[in-house]
Wavefront OBJ file of the C-alpha trace (Angstrom):
o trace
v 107.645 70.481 104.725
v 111.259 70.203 104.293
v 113.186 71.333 106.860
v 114.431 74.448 105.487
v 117.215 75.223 108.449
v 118.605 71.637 107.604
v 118.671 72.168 103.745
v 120.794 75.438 104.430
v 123.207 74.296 106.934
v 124.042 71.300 104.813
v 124.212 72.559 101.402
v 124.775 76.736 101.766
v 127.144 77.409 104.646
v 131.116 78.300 103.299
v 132.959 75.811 104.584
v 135.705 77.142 107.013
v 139.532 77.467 106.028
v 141.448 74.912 108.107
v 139.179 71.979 107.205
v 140.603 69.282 105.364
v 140.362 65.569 103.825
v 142.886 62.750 103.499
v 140.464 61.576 100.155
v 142.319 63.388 97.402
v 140.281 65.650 95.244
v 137.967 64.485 92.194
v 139.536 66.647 90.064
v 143.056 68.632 90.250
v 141.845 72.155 88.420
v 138.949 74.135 88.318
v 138.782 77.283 86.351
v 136.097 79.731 87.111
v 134.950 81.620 83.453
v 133.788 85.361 83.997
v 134.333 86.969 87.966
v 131.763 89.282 89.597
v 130.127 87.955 92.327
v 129.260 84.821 91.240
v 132.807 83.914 90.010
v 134.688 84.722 93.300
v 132.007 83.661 95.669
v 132.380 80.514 93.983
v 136.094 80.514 93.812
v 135.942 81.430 97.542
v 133.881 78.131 98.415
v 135.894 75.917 96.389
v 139.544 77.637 97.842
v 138.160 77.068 101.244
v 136.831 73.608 100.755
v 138.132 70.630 102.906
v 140.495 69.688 100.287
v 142.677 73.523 100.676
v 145.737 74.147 98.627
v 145.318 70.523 96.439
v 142.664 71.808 94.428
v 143.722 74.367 92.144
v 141.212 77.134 91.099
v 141.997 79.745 88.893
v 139.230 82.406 87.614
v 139.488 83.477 84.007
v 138.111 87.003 83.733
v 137.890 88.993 80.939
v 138.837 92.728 80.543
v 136.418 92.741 77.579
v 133.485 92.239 78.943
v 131.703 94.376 82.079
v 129.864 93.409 85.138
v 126.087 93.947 85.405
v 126.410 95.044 88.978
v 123.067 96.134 89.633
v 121.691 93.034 91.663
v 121.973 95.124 95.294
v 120.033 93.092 97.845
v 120.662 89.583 99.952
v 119.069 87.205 101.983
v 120.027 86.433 105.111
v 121.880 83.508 104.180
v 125.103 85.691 103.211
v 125.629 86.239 106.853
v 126.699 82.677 106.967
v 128.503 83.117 103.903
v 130.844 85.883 105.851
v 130.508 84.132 109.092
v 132.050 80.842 107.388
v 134.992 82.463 106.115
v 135.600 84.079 109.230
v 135.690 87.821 107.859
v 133.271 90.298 110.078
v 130.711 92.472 108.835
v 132.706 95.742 109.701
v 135.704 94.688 106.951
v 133.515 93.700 104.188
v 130.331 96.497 104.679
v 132.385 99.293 104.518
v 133.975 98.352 101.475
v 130.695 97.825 99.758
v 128.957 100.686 101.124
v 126.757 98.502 102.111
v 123.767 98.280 104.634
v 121.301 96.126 106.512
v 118.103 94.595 105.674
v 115.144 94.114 107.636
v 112.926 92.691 104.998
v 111.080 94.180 101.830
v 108.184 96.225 101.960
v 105.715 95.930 99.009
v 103.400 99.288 98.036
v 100.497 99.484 95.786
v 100.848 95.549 94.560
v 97.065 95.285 96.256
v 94.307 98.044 95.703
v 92.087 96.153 99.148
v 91.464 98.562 101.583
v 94.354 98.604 104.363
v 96.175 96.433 102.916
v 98.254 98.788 100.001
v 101.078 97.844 101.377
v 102.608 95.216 103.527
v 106.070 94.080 104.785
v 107.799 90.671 104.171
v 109.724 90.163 107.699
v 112.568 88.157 107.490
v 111.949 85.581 110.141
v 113.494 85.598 113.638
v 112.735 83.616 117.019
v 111.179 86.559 118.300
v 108.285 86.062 116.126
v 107.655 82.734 118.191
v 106.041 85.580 120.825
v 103.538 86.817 118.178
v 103.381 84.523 114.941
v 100.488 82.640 116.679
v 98.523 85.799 117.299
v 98.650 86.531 113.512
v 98.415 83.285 112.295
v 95.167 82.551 114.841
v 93.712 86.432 113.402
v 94.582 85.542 109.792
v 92.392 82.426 110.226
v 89.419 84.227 111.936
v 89.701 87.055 109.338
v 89.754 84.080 106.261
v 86.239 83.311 108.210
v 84.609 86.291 108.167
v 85.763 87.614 111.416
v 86.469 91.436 111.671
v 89.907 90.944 113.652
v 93.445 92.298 112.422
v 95.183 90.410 110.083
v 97.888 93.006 108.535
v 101.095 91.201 109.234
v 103.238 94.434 109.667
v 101.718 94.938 113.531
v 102.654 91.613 114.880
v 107.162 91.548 113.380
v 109.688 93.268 115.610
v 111.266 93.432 111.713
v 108.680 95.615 110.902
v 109.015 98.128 113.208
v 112.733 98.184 112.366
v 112.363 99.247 109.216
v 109.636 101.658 110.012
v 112.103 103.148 112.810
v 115.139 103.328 110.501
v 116.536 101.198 113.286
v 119.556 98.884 112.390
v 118.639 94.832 112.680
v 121.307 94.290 115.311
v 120.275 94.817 119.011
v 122.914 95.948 121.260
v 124.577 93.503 123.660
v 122.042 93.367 126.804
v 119.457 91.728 124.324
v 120.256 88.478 123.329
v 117.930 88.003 120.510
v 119.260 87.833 117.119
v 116.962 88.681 114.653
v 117.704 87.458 110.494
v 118.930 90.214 108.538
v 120.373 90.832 104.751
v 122.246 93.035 103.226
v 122.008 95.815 100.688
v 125.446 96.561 98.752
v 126.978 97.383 95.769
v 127.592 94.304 93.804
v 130.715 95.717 91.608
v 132.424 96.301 95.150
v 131.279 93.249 96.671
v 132.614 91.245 93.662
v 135.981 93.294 93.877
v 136.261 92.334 97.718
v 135.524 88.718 97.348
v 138.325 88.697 94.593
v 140.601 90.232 96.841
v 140.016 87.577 99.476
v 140.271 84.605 96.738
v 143.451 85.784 95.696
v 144.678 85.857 99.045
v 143.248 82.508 100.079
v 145.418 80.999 96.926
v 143.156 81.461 93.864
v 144.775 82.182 90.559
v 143.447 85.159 88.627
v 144.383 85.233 84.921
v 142.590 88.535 82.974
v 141.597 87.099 79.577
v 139.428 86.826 76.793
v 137.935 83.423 75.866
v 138.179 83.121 72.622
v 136.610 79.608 71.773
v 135.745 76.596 73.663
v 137.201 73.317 72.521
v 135.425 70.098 73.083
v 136.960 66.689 73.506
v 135.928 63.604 71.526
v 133.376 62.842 74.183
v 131.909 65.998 74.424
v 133.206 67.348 77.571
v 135.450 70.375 77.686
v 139.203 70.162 77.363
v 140.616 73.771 77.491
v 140.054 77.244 76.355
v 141.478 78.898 73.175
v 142.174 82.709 74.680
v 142.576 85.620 72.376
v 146.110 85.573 72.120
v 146.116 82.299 70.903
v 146.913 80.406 74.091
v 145.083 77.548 75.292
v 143.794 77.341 79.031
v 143.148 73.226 80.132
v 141.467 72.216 83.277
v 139.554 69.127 84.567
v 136.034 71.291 85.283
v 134.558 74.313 84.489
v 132.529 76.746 86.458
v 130.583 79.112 84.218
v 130.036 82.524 85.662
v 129.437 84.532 82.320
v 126.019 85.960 82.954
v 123.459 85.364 80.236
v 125.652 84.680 77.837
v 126.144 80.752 79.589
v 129.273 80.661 77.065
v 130.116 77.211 78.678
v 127.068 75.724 79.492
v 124.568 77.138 76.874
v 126.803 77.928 73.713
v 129.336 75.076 73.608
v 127.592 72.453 75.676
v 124.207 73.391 74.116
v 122.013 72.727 77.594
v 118.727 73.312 76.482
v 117.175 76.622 78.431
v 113.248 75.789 80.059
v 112.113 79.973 80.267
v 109.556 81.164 82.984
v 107.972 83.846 80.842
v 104.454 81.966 80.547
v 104.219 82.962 84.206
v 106.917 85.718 84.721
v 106.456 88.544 82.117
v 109.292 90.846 83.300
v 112.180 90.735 81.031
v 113.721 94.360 81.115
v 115.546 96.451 84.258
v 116.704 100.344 84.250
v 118.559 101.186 86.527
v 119.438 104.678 88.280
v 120.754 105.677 90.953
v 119.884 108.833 93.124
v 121.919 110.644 95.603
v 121.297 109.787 99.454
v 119.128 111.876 101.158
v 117.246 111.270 104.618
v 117.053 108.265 106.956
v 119.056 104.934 106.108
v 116.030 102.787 105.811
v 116.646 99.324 106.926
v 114.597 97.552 104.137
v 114.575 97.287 100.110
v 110.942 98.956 98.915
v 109.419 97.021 95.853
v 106.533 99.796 94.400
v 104.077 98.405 91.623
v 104.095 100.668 88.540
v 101.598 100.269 85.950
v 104.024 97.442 84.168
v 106.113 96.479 86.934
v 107.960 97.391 90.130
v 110.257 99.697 90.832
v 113.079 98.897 93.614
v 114.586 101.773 96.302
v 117.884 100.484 98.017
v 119.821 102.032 100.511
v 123.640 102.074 100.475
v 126.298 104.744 102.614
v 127.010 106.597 99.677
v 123.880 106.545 97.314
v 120.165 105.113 96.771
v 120.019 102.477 93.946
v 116.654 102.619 92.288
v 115.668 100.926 89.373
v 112.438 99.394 87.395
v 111.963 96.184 86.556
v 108.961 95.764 83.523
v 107.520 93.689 80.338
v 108.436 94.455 77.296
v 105.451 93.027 76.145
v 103.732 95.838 77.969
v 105.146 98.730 77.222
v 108.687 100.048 75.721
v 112.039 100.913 77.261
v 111.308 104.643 76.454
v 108.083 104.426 77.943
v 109.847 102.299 81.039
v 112.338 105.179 81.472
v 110.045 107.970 81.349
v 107.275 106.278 84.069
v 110.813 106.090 86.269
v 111.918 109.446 85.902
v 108.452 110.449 87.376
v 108.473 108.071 89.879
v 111.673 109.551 91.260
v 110.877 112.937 90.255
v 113.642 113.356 87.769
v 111.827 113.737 85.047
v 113.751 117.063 83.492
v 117.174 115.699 85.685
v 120.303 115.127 83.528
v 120.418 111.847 85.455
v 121.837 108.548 83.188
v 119.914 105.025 82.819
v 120.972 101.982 82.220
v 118.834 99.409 80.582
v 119.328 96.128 80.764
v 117.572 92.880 79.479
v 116.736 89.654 81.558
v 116.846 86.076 80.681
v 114.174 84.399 83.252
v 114.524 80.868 83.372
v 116.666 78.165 84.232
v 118.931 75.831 82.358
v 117.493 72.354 82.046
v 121.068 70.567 83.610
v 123.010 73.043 85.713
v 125.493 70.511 85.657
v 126.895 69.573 82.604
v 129.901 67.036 81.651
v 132.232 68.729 83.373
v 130.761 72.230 83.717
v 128.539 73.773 86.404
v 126.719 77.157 85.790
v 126.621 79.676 88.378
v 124.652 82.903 88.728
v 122.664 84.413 86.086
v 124.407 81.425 83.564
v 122.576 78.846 85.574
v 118.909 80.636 85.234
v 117.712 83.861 86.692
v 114.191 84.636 88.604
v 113.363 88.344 88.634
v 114.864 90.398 91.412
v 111.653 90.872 93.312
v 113.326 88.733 96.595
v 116.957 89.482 95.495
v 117.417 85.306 95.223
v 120.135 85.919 92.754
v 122.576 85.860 94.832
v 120.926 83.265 97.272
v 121.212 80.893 94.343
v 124.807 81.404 93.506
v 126.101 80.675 97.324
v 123.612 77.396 96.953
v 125.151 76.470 93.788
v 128.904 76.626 95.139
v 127.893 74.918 98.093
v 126.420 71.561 96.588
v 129.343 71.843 94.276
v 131.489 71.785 97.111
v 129.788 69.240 98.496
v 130.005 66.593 95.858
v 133.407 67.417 95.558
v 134.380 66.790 99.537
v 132.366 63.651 98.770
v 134.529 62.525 96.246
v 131.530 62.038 93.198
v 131.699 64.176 90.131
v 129.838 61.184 88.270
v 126.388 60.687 86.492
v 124.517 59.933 89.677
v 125.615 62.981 91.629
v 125.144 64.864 88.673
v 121.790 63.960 89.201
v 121.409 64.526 92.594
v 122.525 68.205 92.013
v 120.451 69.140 89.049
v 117.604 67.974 91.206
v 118.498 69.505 93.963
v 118.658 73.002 91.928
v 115.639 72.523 90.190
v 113.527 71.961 92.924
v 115.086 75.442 94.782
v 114.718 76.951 90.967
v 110.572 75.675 91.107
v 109.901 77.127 94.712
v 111.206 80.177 94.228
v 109.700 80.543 90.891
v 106.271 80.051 93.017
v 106.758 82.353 95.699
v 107.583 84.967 92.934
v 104.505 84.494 91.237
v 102.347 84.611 93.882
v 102.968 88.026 94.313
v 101.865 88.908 91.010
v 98.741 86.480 90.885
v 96.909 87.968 94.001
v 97.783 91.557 93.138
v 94.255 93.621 92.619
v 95.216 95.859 90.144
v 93.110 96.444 87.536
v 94.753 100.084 85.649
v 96.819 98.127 83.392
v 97.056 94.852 80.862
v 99.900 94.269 82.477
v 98.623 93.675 86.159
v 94.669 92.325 84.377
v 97.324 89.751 82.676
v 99.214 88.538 86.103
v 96.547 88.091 88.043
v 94.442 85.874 85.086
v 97.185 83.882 84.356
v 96.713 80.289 85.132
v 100.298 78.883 84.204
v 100.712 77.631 88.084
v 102.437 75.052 89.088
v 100.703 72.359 90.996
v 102.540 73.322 94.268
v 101.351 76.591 94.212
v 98.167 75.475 92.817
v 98.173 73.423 96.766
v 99.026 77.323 98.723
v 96.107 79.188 96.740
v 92.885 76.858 96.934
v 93.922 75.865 100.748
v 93.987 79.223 101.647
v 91.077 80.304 99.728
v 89.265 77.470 101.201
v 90.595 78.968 104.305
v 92.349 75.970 105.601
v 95.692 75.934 107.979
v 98.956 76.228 105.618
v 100.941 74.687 108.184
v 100.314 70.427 107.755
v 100.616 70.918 103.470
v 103.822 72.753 103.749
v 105.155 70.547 107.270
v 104.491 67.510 104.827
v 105.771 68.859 101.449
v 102.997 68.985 99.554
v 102.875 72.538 98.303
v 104.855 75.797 99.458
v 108.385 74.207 99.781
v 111.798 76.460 99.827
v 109.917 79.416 101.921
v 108.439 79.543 105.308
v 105.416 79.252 106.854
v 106.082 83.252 108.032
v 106.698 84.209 104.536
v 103.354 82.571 102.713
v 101.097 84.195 105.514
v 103.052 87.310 105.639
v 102.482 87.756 101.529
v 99.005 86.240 101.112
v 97.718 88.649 104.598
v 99.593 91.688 103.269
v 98.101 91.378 99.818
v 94.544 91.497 101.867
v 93.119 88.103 100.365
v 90.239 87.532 102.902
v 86.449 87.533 102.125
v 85.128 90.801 101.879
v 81.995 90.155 103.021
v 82.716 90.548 107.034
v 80.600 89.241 109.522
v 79.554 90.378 112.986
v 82.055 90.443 115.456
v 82.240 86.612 116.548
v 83.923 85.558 120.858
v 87.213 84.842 118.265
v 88.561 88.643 118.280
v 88.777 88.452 121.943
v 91.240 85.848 122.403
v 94.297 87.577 121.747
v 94.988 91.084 123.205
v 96.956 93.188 120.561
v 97.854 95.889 122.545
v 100.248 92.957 124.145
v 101.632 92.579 121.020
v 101.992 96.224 120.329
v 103.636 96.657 123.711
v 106.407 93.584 123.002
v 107.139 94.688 119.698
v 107.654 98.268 120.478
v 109.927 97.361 123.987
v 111.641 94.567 121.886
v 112.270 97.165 118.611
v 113.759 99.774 121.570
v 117.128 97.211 122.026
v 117.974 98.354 118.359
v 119.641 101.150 117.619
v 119.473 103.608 114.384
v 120.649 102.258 111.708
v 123.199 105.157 110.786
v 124.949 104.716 113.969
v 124.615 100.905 113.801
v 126.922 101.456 110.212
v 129.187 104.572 112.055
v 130.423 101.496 114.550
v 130.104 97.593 113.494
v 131.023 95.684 116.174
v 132.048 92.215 115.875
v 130.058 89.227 116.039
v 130.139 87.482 118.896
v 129.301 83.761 119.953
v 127.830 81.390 117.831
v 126.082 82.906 115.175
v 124.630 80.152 112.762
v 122.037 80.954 110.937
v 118.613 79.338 112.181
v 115.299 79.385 110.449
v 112.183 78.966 113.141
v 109.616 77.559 111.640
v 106.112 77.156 112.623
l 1 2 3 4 5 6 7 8 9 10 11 12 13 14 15 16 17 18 19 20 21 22 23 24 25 26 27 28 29 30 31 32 33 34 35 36 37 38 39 40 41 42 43 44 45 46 47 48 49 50 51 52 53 54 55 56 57 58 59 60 61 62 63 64 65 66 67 68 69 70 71 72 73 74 75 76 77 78 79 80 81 82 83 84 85 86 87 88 89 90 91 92 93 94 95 96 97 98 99 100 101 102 103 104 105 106 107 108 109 110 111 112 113 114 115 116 117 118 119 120 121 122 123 124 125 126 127 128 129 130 131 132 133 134 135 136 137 138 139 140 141 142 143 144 145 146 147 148 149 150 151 152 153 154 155 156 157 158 159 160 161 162 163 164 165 166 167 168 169 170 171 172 173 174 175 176 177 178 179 180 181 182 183 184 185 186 187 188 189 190 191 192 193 194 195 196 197 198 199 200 201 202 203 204 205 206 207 208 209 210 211 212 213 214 215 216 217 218 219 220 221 222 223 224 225 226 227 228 229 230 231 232 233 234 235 236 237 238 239 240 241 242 243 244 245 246 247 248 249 250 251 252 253 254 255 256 257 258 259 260 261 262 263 264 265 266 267 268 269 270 271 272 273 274 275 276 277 278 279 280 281 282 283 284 285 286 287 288 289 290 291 292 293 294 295 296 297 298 299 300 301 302 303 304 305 306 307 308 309 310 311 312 313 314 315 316 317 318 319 320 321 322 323 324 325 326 327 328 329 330 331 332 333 334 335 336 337 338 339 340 341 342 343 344 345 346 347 348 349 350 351 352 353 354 355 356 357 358 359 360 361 362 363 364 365 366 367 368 369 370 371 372 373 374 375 376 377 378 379 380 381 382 383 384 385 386 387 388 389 390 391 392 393 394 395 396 397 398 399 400 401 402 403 404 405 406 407 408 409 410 411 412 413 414 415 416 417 418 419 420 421 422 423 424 425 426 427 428 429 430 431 432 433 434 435 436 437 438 439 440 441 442 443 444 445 446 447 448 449 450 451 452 453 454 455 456 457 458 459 460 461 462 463 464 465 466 467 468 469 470 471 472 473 474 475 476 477 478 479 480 481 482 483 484 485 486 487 488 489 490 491 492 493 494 495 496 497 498 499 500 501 502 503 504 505 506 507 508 509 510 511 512 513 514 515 516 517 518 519 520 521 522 523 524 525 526 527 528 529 530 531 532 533 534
C-alpha cells in the first residue's frame, strides 16, 4: 500500500511563509478565476510558496455570480493546512462558527441486526492499543465465530462523539487524536481571502466576460465585462461546475461517475441549534439517499443528498421536511444540482482546475475540500520544482486521477454493501456491478474472508484510505456470514472489557466539546499530521 502519511506530507501540507528559492519562478502571474474556498485556499498556497513576493497571484472574482457554500465538513488534513500557515485554530474557528470532528457516523445504510449504524473513526495512534483486538474479532466473526466485531466499541473517536466530548485532550494527555472540522464554507472562504490579501494577493471583483485563446491554444488573457482585458502566464480555475476555463474554452473532455454514483441533486436547510454540540457529521440513509446533520456555534446545517433518477426534487424536499420534522415549518430550501465526475486532464495548457471545476465525488466523506488543498499543493510543487512542461503535466494528472479513483471506491462501497431493500434506489446500489478492479480486490478478499492488510500494504486494491477505514466501513455495515457457529477457543483471546476500560479512561482526558469551543487554546509542539497505519 502506498504510504499514505508520505503522500500527504509531500504533496498536501501549505508550505510555510518565510521559505524561499534562488530558482526564479516558472511563470511570473497566476490569476485565480472564481474565489470561495477553493480560489483563496489556492491563492493562499501559491502566495506562501518558496518563491514569496516574485510570483504574482491575483484572484478574479465575480460579483455576478454566488458561492455554493454548502460543502460544511473536512478531513483532518486541514489541520495541516492551518498549522502550515501558522494561523491557530482559535482565530480561524470562531470566525467560521465552526466545530470539531470526530468522524462520521452512518444510520440505517445496513438493515443486519446490530449493525444499523456504525461510526467511521478518524484514525489516531491510540487505536494502535485496540485496532488489533478488532481487526483479530473481525476475522473470527468473517469465520463464523460469535465474537464482537462492531467497530464503534474498540475507537476512543467513538466515544467522543457519543460523549459530545471535544477531540482535543487537555494538556496532561499527550495523545493527539486526528480530528476535522465542521464550518461554514461562505465564512471560511471570506477568512482565507482576508489572509491572501494580506499575505500579498491581488483581488480584482469582475466578471469574465470571454476567454481568449492564443494561436496555440493556450490561454492569453481574459476579456472582462467592461471591456478590459486581464493577461497572465497560468490560470487556476475555481468556477465551480461551470469549469469556464478548463471545460468551456479549453474543451477537457469530462469522464462522469454516474454508472456507479447515482446522486446528482442536494437541498439544503438549515435548522436552529438546539442540544449538545455533537462532535461528528451524521450521514442517515433515506429511501433515495442520505441526509447530512452538521454542527456549527450558531446553527445545524442539514441537507439531503438524492437521485434524480429516483425520485423528484419535490418529492426530495418533502421526505426532508419529515425527516427534520418541519414539514408545516416556513423554513427555506435550497436545491442544488451536482456534477459527479472528474475532468479527464486537470491540467490543461496552462490552466489547472480546482474544486468542484476539477471533478466532484458526492459529499458522503466531505473530500471536496480534501481535494482542493491536494490540488494546490502538487501545483505548488511543480512550480518550486521549476516544471510547468508536458511531463509534469503528466505526472500531476496522474497523480489526481489516481486520488480521484480511490476515493471514488471508498464512496461506493458504502452504497454497494448497504442491505436495503425498501427502495429502487438502494435494490439499484447494491446490484450494481460498475466496480472498479481495485475495489473489485477489497470485496472478494474480504468475502473470502482473507486479511486486507498485505493487498492494500502492496497496492493492489484499497489505495488512498486506510486499513482503519476499510474495516471500520465493511464491520459497521455488518458483512459477516450469518450463519454463526458455536463459540470456537478464538473469542477468548482478547478481553473486551480491557478495551472498554482504556477507551472509556482514555475518552475521560477530553473535555465537552462546548467548553472545548468557549476556550481554544493554542497548539503546542509539533503538530504534523501523522497517519498510523496498520
Amino acid at each position: 500500500m502506498t504510504d499514505t502519511a508520505t503522500v500527504f506530507n509531500q504533496h498536501i501540507a501549505a508550505r510555510p511563509a518565510g521559505g524561499s528559492t534562488d530558482r526564479p519562478p516558472p511563470v511570473q502571474h497566476i490569476c485565480v478565476v472564481g474565489g470561495g474556498t477553493a480560489g483563496w485556499m489556492t491563492a493562499l498556497m501559491l502566495a506562501t510558496s518558496a518563491y514569496g513576493p516574485r510570483l504574482k497571484v491575483t484572484v478574479l472574482e465575480s460579483p455576478q455570480v454566488g458561492i455554493i457554500g454548502v460543502g460544511e465538513g473536512s478531513t483532518p488534513w486541514l489541520r495541516g493546512f492551518f498549522d502550515g500557515l501558522g494561523i491557530e485554530e482559535s482565530e480561524w474557528m470562531p470566525a467560521c462558527n465552526a466545530t470539531y470532528k470526530s468522524g462520521i457516523t452512518f444510520e440505517g445504510w445496513s438493515t443486519r441486526p446490530g449493525f444499523e449504524r456504525y461510526f467511521h473513526p478518524f484514525a489516531s495512534m491510540l487505536d494502535n492499543m485496540t485496532m488489533h483486538q478488532f481487526v483479530d474479532n473481525v476475522h473470527a466473526r468473517l469465520d463464523g465465530a460469535d465474537v464482537h466485531a462492531h467497530p464503534d466499541r474498540f475507537f476512543v473517536a467513538a466515544a467522543l462523539a457519543r460523549q459530545g466530548r471535544g477531540p482535543r485532550a487537555n494538556h496532561n494527555f499527550p495523545f493527539d487524536i486526528w480530528y476535522g472540522y465542521h464550518f461554514d464554507a461562505t465564512l471560511l472562504g471570506q477568512f482565507l481571502g482576508r489572509q491572501a490579501v494580506a499575505r500579498g494577493v491581488t483581488h480584482l471583483q469582475r466578471h469574465v466576460a470571454e476567454v481568449q485563446l492564443d494561436e496555440q491554444g493556450n490561454i492569453a488573457r481574459l476579456r472582462l465585462d467592461d471591456g478590459d482585458t486581464l493577461a497572465a502566464d497560468f490560470f487556476v480555475d475555481c468556477t465551480g461546475f461551470s469549469s469556464l476555463l478548463i471545460g468551456q474554452a479549453l474543451k477537457t473532455p469530462f469522464i462522469s461517475y454516474a454508472e456507479n454514483l447515482f446522486n446528482d441533486a442536494a437541498i439544503a436547510m438549515p435548522t436552529p441549534l438546539d442540544g449538545p454540540i455533537e462532535s461528528q457529521t451524521t450521514a442517515t440513509a433515506l429511501r433515495h439517499g442520505w441526509a447530512w446533520k452538521i454542527p456549527l456555534t450558531n446553527r445545524r446545517g442539514n441537507g439531503y443528498v438524492y437521485s434524480r433518477a429516483h425520485c423528484s426534487a419535490d418529492e426530495a424536499e418533502t421526505e426532508l421536511r419529515q425527516h427534520l420534522g418541519l414539514l408545516d415549518a416556513d423554513v427555506p430550501a435550497r436545491h442544488l444540482t451536482m456534477r459527479v465526475g472528474r475532468m479527464a486532464r486537470q491540467w490543461n495548457r496552462n490552466c489547472v482546475a480546482v474544486g468542484l471545476s476539477q471533478g466532484f465525488i458526492e459529499p458522503l466523506e466531505a473530500t471536496a475540500l480534501l481535494f482542493v488543498q491536494r490540488t494546490a499543493a502538487a501545483l505548488v510543487e511543480a512550480l518550486e520544482q521549476g516544471d510547468v512542461g508536458p511531463a509534469a503535466q503528466d505526472r500531476f494528472n496522474e497523480f489526481m486521477r489516481a486520488r480521484f479513483e480511490n476515493t471514488r471506491d471508498y464512496i461506493v462501497a458504502h452504497y454497494k454493501t448497504n442491505s436495503r431493500t425498501d427502495t429502487d434506489y438502494w435494490r439499484a446500489n447494491a446490484e450494481n456491478m460498475h466496480l472498479s478492479e481495485s475495489l473489485q480486490g477489497v470485496l472478494m478478499t474480504w468475502m473470502s474472508r482473507k486479511p486486507l492488510a498485505a493487498g492494500l500494504k502492496q497496492g493492489r486494491f484499497g489505495q488512498g484510505y486506510p486499513i482503519v477505514s476499510w474495516y471500520a466501513l465493511l464491520a459497521g455495515m455488518g458483512l459477516f456470514p450469518d450463519d454463526l457457529q458455536p463459540p470456537t477457543p478464538h473469542q477468548a483471546r482478547h478481553r473486551l472489557d480491557a478495551v472498554d476500560d482504556f477507551v472509556a479512561r482514555s475518552a475521560l482526558n477530553f473535555p465537552d466539546h462546548r467548553t472545548l469551543l468557549a476556550d481554544i487554546p493554542p497548539r503546542v509542539g509539533d503538530r504534523t499530521l501523522q497517519l498510523y497505519l496498520w
